[in-house]
C-alpha positions in Angstrom: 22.1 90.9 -10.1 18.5 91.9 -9.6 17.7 90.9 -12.6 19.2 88.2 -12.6 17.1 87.3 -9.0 13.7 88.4 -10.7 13.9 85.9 -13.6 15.0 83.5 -11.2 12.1 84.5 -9.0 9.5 84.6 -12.3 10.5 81.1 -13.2 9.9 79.7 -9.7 6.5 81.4 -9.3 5.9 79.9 -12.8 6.9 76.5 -11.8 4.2 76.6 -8.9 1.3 78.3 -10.6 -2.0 76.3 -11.2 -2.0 76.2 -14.8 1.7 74.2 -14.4 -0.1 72.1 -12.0 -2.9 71.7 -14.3 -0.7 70.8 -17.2 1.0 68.4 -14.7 -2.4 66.7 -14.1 -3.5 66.6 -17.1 -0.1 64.6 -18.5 -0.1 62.3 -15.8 -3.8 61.1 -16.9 -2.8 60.7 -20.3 0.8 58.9 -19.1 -2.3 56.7 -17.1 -4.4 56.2 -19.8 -1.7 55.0 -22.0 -0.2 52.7 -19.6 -3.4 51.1 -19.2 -3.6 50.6 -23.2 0.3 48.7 -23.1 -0.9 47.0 -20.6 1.9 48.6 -18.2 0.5 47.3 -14.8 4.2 48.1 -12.9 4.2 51.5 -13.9 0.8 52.2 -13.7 0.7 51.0 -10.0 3.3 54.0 -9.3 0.6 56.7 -10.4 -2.8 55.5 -8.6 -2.4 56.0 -4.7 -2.2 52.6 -2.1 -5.7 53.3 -1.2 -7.2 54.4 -4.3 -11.0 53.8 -5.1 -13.0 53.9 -8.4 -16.6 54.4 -8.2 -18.3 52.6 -11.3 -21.4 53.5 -13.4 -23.2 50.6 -12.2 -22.2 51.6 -8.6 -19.7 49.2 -7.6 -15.9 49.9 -6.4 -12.8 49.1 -7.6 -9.4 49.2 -5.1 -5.6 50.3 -7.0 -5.5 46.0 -6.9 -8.8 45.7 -8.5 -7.7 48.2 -11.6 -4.1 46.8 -11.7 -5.7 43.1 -12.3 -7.9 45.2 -15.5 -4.9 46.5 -16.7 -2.5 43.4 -16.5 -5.4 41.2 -18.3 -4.9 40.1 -22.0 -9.1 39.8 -22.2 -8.7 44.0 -22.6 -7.5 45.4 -25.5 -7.9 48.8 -26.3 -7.7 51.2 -29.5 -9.0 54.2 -27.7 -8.4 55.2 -23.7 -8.0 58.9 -24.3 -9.8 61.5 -22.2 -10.9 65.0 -23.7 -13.0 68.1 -22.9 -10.5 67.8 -19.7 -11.0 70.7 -16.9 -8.6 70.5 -13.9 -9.4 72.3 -10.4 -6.3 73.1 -7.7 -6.4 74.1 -4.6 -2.8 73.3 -2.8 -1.9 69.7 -3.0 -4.9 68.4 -4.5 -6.4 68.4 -7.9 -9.9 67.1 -9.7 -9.8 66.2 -13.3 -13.3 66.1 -15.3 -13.4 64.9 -18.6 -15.0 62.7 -20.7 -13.2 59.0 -21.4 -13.6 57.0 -24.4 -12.8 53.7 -24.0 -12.8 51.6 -27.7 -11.9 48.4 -27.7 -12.5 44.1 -27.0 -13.3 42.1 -23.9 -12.5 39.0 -24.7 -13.4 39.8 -28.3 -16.3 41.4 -27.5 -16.0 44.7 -29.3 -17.1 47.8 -27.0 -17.2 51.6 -27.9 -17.9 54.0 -24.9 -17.5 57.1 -23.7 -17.5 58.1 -19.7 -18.1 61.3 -17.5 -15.0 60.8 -15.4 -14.1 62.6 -12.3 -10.6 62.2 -11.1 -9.2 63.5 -7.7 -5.8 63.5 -7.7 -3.4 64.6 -4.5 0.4 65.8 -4.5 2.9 63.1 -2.1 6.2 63.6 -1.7 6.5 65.6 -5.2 4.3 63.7 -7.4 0.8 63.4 -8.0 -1.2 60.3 -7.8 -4.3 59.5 -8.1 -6.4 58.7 -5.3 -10.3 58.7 -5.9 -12.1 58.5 -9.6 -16.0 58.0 -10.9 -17.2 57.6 -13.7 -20.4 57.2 -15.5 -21.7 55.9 -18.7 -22.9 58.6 -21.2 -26.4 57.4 -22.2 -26.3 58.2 -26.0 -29.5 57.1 -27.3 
């Protein structure tokens, strides 16, 4: 029996650690970022948070309805929307995500290759994480 209640117990402190919550963050970005390449606007709403904002490189904002119009537009297509070097912070219900975005791709046949510093802050609701706040910034490389 005891040992039976410490595996148990092992496997729920597992469960809650921060790297499982890292790994947790880090998979919802990449379910995001593909979603975004498909073209998966229904879906993708369920993973950015009602009041979400994006802070652009040129300074502007973008609201969850803003970015759901991007990602439901046929003028995007996208190869690449994979972020790597990814580093994920936790304390309690809320997480940042930094990373670098490459975005690959045509706007309205326009072909475009860049790649992004993006910060993501992400917060835990009702079990699941969403994303609520994100900035990113062109990575100058010339």
């Amino acid at each position: 029996m005891k040992i039976v209640l410490i595996s148990w117990l092992m496997i729920v402190v597992n469960l809650w650690s921060p790297s499982s919550i890292e790994e947790t963050v880090i998979a919802r970005d990449k379910e995001l970022n593909q979603l975004i390449s498909s073209h998966r606007t229904k879906e993708a709403a369920l993973i950015y948070a009602d009041d979400f904002v994006l802070t652009t490189s040129s300074g502007k904002t973008k609201s969850k309805q803003d970015m759901l119009n991007d990602i439901s537009s046929p003028d995007v297509v996208l190869e690449i929307n994979e972020t790597t070097q990814v580093k994920v912070r936790v304390i309690e219900n809320t997480a940042v995500l930094t990373g670098i975005l490459q975005q690959k791709g045509t706007y309205k046949r326009n072909a475009f290759d860049v790649k992004l510093y993006v910060t993501d802050t992400w917060v835990k609701v009702n079990s699941n994480w969403v994303l609520l706040a994100g900035h990113a910034t062109v990575i100058n490389t010339k």
